[in-house]
Residue, then its C-alpha position, 0 to 999 in steps of 0.5 A: x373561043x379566041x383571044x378576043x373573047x378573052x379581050x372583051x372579056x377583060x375590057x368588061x370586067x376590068x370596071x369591077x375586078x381588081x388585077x391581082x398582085x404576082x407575088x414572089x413567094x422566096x419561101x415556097x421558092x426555097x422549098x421547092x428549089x425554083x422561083x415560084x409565084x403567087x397570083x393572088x385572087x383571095x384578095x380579089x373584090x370579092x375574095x375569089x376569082x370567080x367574080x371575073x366569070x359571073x362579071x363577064x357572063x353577066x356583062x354580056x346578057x341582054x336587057x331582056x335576059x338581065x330583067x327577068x332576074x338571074x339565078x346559079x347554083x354555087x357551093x360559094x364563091x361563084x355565088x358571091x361573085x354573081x350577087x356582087x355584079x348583080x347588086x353593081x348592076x341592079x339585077x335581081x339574083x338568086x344563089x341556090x347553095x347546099x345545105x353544108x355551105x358555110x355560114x360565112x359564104x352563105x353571109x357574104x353572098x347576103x351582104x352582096x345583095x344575093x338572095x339565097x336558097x339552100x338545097x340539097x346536101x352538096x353541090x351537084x343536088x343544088x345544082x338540080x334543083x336550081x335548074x328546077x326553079x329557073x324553069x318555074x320562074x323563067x329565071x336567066x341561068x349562067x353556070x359557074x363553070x360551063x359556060x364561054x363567057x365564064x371561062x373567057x372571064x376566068x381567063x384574064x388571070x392568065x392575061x395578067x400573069x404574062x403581063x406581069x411576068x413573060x418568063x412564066x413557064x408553068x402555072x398551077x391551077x386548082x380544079x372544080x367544075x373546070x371554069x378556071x383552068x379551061x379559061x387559063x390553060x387556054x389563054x396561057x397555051x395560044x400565047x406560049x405553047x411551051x408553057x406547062x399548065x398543071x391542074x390540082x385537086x384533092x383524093x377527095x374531090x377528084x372528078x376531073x382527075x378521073x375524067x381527064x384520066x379516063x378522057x371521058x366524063x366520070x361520076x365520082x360519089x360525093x365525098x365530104x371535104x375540106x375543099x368544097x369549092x373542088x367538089x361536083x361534077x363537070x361538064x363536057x365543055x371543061x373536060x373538053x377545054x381540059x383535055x386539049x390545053x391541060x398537061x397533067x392533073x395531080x392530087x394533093x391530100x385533103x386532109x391536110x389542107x388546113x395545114x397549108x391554109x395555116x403555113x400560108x398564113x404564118x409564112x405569107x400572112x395570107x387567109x386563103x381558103x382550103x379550095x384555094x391553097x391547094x397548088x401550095x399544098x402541092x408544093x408542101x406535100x412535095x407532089x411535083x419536081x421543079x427544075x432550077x430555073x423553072x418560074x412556076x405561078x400558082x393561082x391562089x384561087x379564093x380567101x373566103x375561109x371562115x376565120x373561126x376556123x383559124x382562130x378558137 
């Protein structure tokens, strides 16, 4: 992969995708004692970064491919961002989900035009079985992380964080199948080698933690968690992205991710999902050291959290 993917990649998207605010946040900046920034993709187009991927790697299919109907696997928002484009285009798609999705993802994948099949108990069963009907049906498979065109278009995050901000010197990023940070930590290491790039997961959905550790590919058993999206497996292509680009992986607690889900919400009248709160969560559970003058941008992954949860 080059700049230019990532180029072409932005110019495919860019009809479809909203560029994200980088907003100052001066009390996370507070608290951890340096200038930290929000980049904003719980207010994307359709509540999460993942439309970016699902947009170029649907973008850049052949007609043929494109008209024998398209399906993934997604514990959400890839999903949802994959029946958007699909829906824009007049695509055919299927979301194969686990059975504990929530209702409100599995809802907004509908209301994009999704049509979707719930199938095993968590992602990595869905997965499996999604391959299986794709085969049956002579499907068009994309992946919602291993998969070029889907980590070039996650890439453009980054794209926009140095358009808005050069002086960005370290970017934390949340990790599930490594989609986003293979396309981020890529992009943001050829334009600024200096820059820190630091990928966040939770103790209970850890698998790229643990791989990047080993510098292999590692099964971690299922957990169930608050951070769904972060949970299930990798691919080689990821880690392989992760290892080169990546400078550290860090663990925040799950359990308390509801807390950072509602400090974001009182302090910066955010809705951010659990999966996509975690580099905040960072930031509150006192997790990383800053240096004063350190410019820090926290991808703020996703926002499609079910506000009943929220508000009882």
């Amino acid at each position: 992969m080059s700049l230019i993917d990532v180029f072409k990649a932005y110019r495919n998207i860019r009809e479809y995708v909203a560029w994200t605010p980088l907003m100052y946040s001066y009390k996370l900046s507070r608290i951890a004692n340096c200038n930290v920034y929000l980049k904003l993709e719980n207010i994307q187009v359709t509540g999460s970064f993942k439309v970016r991927g699902a947009c170029n790697a649907v973008k850049s299919l052949s007609r043929e491919e494109l008209e024998r109907g398209i399906i993934t696997a997604s514990s959400g928002n890839h999903g949802i961002g994959l029946a958007y484009i699909s829906s824009k285009l007049g695509v055919k798609s299927i979301i194969v989900m686990p059975k504990n999705t929530s209702k409100w993802k599995i809802e907004l994948c509908k209301a994009f035009g999704g049509e979707v099949v719930l199938a095993g108990d968590n992602y990595d069963e869905a997965e499996e079985y999604c391959f299986k009907i794709a085969r049956e049906n002579d499907l068009t498979y994309i992946s919602s992380y291993a998969d070029l065109k889907v980590i070039a278009g996650q890439a453009t995050i980054a794209h926009e964080i140095f358009m808005d901000n050069p002086d960005i010197n370290t970017i934390l990023v949340p990790i599930g199948g490594g989609g986003l940070i293979s396309g981020v930590a890529f992009y943001a290491k050829t334009v600024n080698p200096k820059v820190k790039i630091i990928g966040v997961q939770t103790d209970k959905a850890r698998t790229m933690y643990e791989s990047f550790k080993a510098k292999r590919v590692v099964e971690v058993p299922y957990e169930p968690c608050l951070a769904e999206a972060l949970a299930g497996k990798i691919s080689e292509l990821t880690l392989k992205f992760t290892l080169k680009y990546v400078d550290d992986i860090i663990l925040v607690e799950d359990e308390k991710l509801m807390e950072a889900v509602l400090w974001t919400l009182k302090n910066e009248h955010q809705v951010v999902e659990p999966s996509g709160v975690v580099g905040i969560a960072a930031i509150l559970q006192r997790k990383m050291k800053f240096n004063r003058n350190e410019n820090v941008a926290i991808i703020v992954s996703g926002g499609n959290m079910d506000i009943r949860k929220i508000v009882k």
